[in-house]
N, CA, C and O atoms as a CHARMM CRD file, in Angstrom:
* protein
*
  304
    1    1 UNK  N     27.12900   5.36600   6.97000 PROA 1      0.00000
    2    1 UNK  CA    25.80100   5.94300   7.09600 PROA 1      0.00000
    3    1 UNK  C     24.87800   5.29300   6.06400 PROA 1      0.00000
    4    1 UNK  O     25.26700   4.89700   4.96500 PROA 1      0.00000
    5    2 UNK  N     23.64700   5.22100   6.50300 PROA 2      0.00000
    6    2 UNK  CA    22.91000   4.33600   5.74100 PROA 2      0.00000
    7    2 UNK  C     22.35900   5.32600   4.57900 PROA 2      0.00000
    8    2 UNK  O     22.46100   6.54200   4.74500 PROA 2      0.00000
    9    3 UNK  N     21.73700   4.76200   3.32900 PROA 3      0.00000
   10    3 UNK  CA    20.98400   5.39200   2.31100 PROA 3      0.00000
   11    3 UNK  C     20.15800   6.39600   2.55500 PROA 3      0.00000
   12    3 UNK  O     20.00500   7.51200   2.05900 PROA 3      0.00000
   13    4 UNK  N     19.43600   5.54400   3.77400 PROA 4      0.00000
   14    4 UNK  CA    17.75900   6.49900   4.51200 PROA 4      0.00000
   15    4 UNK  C     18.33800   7.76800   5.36600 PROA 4      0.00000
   16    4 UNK  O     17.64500   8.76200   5.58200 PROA 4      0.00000
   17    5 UNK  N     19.77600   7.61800   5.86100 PROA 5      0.00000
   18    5 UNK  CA    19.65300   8.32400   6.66300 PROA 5      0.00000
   19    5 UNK  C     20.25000   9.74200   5.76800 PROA 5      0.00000
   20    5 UNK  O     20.13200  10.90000   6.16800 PROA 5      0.00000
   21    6 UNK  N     20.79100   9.39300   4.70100 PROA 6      0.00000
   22    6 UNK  CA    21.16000  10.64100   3.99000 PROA 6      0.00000
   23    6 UNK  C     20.07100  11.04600   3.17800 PROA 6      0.00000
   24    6 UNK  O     19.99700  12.24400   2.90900 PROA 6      0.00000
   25    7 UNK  N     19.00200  10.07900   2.63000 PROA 7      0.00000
   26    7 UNK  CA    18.29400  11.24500   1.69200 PROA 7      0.00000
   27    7 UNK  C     17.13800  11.67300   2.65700 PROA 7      0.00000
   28    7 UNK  O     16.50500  12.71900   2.51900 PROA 7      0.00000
   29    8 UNK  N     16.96400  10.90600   3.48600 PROA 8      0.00000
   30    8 UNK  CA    15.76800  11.09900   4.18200 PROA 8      0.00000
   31    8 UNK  C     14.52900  10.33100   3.74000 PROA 8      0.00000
   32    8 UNK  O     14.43100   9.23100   3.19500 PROA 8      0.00000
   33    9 UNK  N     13.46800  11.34800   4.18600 PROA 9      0.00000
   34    9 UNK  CA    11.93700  10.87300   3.59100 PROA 9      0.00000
   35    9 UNK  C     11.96600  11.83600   2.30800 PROA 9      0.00000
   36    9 UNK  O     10.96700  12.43100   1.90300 PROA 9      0.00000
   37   10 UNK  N     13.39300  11.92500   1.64800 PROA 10     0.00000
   38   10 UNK  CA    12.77300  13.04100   0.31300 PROA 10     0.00000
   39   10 UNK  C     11.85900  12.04200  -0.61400 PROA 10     0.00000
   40   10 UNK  O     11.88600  10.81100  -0.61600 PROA 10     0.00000
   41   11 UNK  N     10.80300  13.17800  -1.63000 PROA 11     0.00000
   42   11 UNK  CA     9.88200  12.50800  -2.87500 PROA 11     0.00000
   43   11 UNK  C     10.73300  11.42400  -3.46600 PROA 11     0.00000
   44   11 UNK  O     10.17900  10.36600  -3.76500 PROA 11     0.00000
   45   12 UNK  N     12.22600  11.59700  -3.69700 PROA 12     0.00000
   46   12 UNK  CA    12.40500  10.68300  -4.48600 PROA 12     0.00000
   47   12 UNK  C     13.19900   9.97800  -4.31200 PROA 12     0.00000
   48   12 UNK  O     13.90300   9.55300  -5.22800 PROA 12     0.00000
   49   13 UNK  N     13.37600   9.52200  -2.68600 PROA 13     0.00000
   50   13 UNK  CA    13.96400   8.21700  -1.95500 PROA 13     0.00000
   51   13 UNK  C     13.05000   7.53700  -1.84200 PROA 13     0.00000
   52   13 UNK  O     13.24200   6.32400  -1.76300 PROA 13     0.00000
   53   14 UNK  N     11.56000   8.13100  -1.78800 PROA 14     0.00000
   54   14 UNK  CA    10.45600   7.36400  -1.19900 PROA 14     0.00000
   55   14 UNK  C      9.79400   6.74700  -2.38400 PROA 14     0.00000
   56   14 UNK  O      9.07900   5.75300  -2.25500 PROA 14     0.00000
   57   15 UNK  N     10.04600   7.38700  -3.68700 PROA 15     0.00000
   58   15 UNK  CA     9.20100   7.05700  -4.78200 PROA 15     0.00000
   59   15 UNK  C      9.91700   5.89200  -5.08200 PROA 15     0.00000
   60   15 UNK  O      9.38200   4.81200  -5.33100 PROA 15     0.00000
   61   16 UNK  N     11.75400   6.21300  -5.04900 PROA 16     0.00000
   62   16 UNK  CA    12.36300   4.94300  -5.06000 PROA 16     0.00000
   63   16 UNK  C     11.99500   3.23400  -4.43000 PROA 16     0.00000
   64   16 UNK  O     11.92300   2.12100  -4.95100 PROA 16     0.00000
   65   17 UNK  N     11.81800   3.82200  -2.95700 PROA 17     0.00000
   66   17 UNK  CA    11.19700   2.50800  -2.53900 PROA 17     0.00000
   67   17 UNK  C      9.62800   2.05500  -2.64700 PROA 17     0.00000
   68   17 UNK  O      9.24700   0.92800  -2.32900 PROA 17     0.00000
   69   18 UNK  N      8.78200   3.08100  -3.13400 PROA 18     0.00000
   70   18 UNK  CA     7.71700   2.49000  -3.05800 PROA 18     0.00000
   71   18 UNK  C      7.85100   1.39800  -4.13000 PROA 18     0.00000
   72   18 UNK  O      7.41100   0.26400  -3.93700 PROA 18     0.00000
   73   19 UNK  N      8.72100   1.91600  -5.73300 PROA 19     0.00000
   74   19 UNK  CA     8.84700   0.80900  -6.79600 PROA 19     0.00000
   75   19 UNK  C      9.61100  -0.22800  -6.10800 PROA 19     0.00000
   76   19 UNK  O      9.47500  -1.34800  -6.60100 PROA 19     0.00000
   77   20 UNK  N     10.40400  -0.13800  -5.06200 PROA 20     0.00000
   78   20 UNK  CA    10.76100  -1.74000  -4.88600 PROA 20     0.00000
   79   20 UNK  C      9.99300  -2.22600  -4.21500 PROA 20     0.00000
   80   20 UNK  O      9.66600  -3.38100  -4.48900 PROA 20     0.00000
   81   21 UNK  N      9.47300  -1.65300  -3.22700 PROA 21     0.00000
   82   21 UNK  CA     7.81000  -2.64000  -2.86100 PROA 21     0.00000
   83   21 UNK  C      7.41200  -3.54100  -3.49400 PROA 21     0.00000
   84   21 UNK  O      7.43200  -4.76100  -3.33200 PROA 21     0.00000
   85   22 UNK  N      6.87900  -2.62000  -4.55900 PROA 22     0.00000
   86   22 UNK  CA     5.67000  -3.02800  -5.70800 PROA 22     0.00000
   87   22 UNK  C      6.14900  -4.17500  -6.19700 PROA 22     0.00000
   88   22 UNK  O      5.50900  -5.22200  -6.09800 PROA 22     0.00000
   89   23 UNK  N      7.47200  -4.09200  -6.84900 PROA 23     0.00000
   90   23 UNK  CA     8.33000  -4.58800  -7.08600 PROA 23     0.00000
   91   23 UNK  C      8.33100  -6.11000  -6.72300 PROA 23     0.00000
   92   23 UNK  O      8.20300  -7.05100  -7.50600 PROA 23     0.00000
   93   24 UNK  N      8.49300  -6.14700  -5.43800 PROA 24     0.00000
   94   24 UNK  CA     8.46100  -7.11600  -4.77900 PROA 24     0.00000
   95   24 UNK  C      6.96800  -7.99200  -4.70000 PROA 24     0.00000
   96   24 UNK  O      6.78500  -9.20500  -4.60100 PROA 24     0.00000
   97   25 UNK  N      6.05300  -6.93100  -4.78200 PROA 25     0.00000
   98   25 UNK  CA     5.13500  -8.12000  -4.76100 PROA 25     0.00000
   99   25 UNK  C      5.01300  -8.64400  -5.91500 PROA 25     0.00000
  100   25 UNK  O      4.88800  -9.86700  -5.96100 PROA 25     0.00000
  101   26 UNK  N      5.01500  -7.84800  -7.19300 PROA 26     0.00000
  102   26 UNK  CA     4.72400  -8.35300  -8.33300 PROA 26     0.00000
  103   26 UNK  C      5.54300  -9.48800  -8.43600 PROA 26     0.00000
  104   26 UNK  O      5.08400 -10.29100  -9.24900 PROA 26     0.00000
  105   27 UNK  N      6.85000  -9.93100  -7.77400 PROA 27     0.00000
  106   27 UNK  CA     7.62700 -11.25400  -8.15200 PROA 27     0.00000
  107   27 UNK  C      7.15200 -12.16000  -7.43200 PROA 27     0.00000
  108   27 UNK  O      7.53500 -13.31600  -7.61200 PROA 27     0.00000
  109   28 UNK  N      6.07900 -11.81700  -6.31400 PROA 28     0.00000
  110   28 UNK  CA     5.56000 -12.69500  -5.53700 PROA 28     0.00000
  111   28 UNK  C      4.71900 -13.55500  -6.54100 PROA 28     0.00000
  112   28 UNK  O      4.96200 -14.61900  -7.11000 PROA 28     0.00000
  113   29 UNK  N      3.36700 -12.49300  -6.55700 PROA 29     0.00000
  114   29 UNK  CA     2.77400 -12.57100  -7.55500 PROA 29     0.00000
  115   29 UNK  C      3.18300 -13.79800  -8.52600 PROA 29     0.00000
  116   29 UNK  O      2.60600 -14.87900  -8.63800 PROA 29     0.00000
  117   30 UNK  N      4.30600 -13.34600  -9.17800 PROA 30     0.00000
  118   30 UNK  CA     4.51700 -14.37400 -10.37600 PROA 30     0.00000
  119   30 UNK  C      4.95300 -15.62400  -9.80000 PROA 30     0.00000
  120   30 UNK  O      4.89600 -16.65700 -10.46700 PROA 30     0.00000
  121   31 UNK  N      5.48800 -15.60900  -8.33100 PROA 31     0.00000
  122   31 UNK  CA     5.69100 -17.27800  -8.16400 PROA 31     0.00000
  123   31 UNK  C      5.03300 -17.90700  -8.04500 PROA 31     0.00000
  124   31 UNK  O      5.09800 -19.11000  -8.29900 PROA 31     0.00000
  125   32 UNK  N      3.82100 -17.07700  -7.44600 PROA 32     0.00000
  126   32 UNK  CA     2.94300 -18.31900  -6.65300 PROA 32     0.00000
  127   32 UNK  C      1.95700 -18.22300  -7.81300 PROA 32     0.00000
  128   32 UNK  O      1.06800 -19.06900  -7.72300 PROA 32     0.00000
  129   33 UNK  N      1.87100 -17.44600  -8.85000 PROA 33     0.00000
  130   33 UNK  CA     1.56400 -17.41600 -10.32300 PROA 33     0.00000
  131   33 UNK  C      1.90600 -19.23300 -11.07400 PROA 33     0.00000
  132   33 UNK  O      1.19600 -20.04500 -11.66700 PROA 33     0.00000
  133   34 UNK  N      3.37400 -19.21000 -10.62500 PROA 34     0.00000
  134   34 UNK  CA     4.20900 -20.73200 -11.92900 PROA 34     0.00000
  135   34 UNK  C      4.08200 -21.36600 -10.26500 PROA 34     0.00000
  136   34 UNK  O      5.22300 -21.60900  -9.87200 PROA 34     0.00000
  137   35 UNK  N      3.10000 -21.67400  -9.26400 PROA 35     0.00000
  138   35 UNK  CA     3.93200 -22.84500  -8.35300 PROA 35     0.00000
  139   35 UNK  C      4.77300 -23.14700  -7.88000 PROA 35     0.00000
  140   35 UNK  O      4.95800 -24.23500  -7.33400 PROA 35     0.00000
  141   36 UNK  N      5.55500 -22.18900  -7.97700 PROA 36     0.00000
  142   36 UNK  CA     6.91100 -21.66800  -7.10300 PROA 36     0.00000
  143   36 UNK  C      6.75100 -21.36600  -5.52600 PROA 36     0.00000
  144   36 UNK  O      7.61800 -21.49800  -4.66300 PROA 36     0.00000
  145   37 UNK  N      5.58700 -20.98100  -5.39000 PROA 37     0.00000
  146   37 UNK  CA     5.61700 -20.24700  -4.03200 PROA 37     0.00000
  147   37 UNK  C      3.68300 -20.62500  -3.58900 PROA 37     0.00000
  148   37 UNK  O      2.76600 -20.30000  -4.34300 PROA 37     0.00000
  149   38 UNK  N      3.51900 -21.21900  -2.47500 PROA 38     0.00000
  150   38 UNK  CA     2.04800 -21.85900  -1.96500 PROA 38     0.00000
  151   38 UNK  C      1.56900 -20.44700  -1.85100 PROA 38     0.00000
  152   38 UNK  O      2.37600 -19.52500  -1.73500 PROA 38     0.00000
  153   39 UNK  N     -0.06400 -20.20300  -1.89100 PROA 39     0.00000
  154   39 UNK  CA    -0.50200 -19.23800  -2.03000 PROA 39     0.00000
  155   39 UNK  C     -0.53100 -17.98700  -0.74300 PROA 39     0.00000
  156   39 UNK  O     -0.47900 -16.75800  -0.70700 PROA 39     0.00000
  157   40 UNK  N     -0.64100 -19.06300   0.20100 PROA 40     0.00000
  158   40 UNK  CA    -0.32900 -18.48400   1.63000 PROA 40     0.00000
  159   40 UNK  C      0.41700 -18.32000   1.97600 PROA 40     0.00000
  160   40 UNK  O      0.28400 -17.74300   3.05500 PROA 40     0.00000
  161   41 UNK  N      1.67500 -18.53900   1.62500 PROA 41     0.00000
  162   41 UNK  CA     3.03400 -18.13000   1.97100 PROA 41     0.00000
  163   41 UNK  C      3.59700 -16.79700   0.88000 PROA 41     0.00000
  164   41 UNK  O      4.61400 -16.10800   0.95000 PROA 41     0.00000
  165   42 UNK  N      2.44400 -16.79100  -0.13300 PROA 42     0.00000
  166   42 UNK  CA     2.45700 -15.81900  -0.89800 PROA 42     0.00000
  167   42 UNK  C      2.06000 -14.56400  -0.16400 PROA 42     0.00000
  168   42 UNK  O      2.75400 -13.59000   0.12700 PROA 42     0.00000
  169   43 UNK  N      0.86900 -14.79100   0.05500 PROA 43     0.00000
  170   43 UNK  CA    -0.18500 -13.46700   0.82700 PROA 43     0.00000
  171   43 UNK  C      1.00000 -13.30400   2.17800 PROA 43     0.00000
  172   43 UNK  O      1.64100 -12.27200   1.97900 PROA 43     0.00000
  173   44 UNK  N      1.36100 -13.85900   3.18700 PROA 44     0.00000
  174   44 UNK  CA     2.21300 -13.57600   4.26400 PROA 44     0.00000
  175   44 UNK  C      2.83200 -12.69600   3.41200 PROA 44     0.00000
  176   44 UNK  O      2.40300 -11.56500   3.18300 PROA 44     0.00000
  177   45 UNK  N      3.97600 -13.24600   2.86200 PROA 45     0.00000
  178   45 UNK  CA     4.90800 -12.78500   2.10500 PROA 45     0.00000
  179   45 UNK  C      4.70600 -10.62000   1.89500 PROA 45     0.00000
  180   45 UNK  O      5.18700  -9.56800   2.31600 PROA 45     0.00000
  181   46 UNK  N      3.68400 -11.14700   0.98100 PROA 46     0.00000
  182   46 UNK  CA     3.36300  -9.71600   0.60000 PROA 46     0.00000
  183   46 UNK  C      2.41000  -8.86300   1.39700 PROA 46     0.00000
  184   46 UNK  O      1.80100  -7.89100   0.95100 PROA 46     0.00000
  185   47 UNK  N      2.32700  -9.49500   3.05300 PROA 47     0.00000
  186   47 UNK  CA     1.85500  -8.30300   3.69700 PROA 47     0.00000
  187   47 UNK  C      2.89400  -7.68400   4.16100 PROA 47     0.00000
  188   47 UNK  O      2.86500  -6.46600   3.98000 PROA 47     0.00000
  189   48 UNK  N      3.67200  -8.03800   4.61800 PROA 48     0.00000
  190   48 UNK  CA     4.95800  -6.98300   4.86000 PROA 48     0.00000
  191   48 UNK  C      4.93400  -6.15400   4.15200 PROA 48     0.00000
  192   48 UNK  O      4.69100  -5.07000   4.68400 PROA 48     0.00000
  193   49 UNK  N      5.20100  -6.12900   2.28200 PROA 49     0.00000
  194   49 UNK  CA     5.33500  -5.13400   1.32200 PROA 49     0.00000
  195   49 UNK  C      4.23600  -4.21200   1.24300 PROA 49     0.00000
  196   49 UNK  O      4.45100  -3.04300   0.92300 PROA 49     0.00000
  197   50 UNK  N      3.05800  -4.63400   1.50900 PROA 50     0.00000
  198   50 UNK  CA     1.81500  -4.34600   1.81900 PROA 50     0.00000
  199   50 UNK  C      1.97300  -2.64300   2.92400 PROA 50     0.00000
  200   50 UNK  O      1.86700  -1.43400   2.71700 PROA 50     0.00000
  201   51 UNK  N      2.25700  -3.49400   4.01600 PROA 51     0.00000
  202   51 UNK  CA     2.70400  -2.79400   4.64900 PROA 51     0.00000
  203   51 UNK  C      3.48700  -1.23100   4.15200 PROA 51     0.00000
  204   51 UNK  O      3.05200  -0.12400   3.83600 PROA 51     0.00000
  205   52 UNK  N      4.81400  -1.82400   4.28300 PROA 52     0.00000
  206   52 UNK  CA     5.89900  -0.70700   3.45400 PROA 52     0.00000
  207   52 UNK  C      4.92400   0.41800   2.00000 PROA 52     0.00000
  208   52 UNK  O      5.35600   1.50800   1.62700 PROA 52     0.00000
  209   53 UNK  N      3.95200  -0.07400   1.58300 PROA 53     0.00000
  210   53 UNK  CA     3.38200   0.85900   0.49900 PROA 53     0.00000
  211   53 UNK  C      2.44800   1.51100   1.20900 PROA 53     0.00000
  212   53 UNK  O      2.31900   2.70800   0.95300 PROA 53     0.00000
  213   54 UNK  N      1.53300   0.87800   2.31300 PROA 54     0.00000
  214   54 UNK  CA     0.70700   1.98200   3.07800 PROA 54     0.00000
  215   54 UNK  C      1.65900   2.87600   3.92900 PROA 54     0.00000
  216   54 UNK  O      1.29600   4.05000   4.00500 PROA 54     0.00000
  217   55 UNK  N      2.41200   2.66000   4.35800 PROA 55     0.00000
  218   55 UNK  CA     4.10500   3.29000   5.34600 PROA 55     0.00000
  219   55 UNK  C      4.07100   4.96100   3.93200 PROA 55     0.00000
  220   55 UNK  O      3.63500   6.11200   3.95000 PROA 55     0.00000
  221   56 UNK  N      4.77600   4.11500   2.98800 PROA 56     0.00000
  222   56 UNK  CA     5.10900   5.30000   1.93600 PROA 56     0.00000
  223   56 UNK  C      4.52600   6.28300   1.41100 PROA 56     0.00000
  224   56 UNK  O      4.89000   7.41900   1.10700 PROA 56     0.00000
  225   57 UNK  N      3.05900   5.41600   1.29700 PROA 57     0.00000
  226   57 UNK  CA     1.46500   6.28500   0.67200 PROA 57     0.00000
  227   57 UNK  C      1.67800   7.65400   1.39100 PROA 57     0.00000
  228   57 UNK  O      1.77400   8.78300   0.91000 PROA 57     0.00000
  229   58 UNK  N      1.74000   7.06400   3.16100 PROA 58     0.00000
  230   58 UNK  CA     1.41200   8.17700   4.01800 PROA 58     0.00000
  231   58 UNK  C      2.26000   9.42000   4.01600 PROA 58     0.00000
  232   58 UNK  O      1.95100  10.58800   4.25300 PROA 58     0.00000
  233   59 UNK  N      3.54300   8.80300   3.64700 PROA 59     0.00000
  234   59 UNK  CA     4.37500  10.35300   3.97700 PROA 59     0.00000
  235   59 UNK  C      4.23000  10.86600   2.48500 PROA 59     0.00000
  236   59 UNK  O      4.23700  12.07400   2.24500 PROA 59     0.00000
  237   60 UNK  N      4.07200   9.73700   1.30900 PROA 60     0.00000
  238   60 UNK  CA     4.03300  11.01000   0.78900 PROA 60     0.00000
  239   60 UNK  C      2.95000  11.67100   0.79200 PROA 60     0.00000
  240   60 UNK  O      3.27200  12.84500   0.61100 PROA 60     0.00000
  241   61 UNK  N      1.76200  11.57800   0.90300 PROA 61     0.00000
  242   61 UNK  CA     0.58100  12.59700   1.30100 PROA 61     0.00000
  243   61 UNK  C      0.56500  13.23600   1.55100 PROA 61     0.00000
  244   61 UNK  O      0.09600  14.22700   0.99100 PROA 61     0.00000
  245   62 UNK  N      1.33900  13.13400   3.16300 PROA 62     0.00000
  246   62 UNK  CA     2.18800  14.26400   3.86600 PROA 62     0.00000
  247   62 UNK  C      2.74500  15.39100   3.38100 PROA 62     0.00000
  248   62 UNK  O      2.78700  16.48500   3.94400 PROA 62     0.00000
  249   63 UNK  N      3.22100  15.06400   2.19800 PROA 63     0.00000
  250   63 UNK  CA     4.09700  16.44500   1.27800 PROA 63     0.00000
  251   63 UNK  C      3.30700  16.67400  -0.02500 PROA 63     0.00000
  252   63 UNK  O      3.74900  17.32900  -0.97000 PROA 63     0.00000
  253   64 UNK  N      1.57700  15.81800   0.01900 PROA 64     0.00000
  254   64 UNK  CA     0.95800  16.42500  -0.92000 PROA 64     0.00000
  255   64 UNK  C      0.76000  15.60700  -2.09400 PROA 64     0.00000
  256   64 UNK  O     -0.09700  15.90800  -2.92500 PROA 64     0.00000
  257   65 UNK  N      1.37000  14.76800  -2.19200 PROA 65     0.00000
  258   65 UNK  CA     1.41900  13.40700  -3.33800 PROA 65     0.00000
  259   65 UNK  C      0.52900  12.33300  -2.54800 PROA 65     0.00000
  260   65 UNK  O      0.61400  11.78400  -1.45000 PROA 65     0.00000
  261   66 UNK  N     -0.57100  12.28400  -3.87800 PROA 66     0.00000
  262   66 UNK  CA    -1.62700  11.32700  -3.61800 PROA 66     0.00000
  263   66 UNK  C     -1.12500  10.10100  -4.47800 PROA 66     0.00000
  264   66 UNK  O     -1.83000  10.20600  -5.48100 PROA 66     0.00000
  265   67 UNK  N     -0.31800   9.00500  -4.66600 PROA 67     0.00000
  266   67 UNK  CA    -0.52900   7.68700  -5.18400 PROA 67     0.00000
  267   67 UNK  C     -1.55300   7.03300  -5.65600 PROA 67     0.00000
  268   67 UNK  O     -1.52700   6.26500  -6.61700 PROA 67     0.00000
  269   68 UNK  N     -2.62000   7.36200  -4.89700 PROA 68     0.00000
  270   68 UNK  CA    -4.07000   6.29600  -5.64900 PROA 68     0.00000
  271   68 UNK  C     -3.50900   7.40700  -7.11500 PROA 68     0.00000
  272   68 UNK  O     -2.87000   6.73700  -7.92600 PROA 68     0.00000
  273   69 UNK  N     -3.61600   8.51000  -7.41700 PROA 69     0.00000
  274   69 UNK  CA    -3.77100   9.43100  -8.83300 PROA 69     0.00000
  275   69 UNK  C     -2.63400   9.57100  -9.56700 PROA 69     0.00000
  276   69 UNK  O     -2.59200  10.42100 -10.45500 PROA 69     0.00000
  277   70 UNK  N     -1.79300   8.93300  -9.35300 PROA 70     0.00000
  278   70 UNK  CA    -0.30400   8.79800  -9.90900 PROA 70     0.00000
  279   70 UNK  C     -0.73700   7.17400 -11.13300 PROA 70     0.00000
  280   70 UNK  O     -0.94900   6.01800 -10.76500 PROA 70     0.00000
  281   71 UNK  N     -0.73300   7.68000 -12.43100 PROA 71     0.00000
  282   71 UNK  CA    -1.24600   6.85700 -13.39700 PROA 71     0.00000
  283   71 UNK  C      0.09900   5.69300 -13.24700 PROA 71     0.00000
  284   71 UNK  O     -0.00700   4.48000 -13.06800 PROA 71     0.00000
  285   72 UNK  N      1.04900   6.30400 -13.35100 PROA 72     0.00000
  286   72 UNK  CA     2.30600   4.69400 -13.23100 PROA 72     0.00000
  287   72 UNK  C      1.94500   4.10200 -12.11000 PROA 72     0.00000
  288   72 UNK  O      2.32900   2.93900 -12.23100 PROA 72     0.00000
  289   73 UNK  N      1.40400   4.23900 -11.04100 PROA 73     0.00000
  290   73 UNK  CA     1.12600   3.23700 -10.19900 PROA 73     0.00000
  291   73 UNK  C      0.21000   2.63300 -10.21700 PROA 73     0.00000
  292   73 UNK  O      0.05100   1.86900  -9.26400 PROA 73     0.00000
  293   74 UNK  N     -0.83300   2.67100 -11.29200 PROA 74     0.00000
  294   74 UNK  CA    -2.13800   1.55400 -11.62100 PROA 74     0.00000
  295   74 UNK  C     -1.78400   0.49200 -11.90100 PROA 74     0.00000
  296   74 UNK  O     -1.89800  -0.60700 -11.35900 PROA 74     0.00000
  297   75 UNK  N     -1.17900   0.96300 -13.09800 PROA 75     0.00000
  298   75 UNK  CA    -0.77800  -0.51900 -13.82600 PROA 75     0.00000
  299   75 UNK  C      0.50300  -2.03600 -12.83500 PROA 75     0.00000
  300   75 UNK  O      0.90200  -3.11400 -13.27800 PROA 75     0.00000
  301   76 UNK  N      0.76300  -1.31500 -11.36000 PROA 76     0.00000
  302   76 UNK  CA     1.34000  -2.62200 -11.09700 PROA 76     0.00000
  303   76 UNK  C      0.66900  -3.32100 -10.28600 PROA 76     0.00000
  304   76 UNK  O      1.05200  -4.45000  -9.98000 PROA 76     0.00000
């Protein structure tokens, strides 16, 4: 059985993945930061993750958690 299917959409499976999102772009970020990664293959890249954080925003809203007002999530 998979991860998702045991915790569900709980607060803090979802809070879990929203940091690997973020996560993910920020390493984007840093490649195409050092020339590691062309800029457009950057932006592709991180609309998917893009994606997955508007996906997460929504449910958690859903249960009342606003993200834009969550201060640890400014700073990434």
């Amino acid at each position: 059985m998979k991860e998702e299917e045991i915790l569900g959409d709980t607060v803090e499976f979802l809070d879990e993945e929203l940091k690997k999102a973020l996560n993910e772009i920020s390493n984007i970020a840093a490649k195409v930061y050092e020339k590691k990664m062309d800029a457009y293959e950057g932006f592709l890249e991180t609309e998917k993750y893009n994606k997955i954080v508007v996906e997460i925003g929504n449910k958690l809203k859903e249960k009342g958690i606003d993200i834009t007002k969550i201060e640890e999530y400014q700073d990434i």
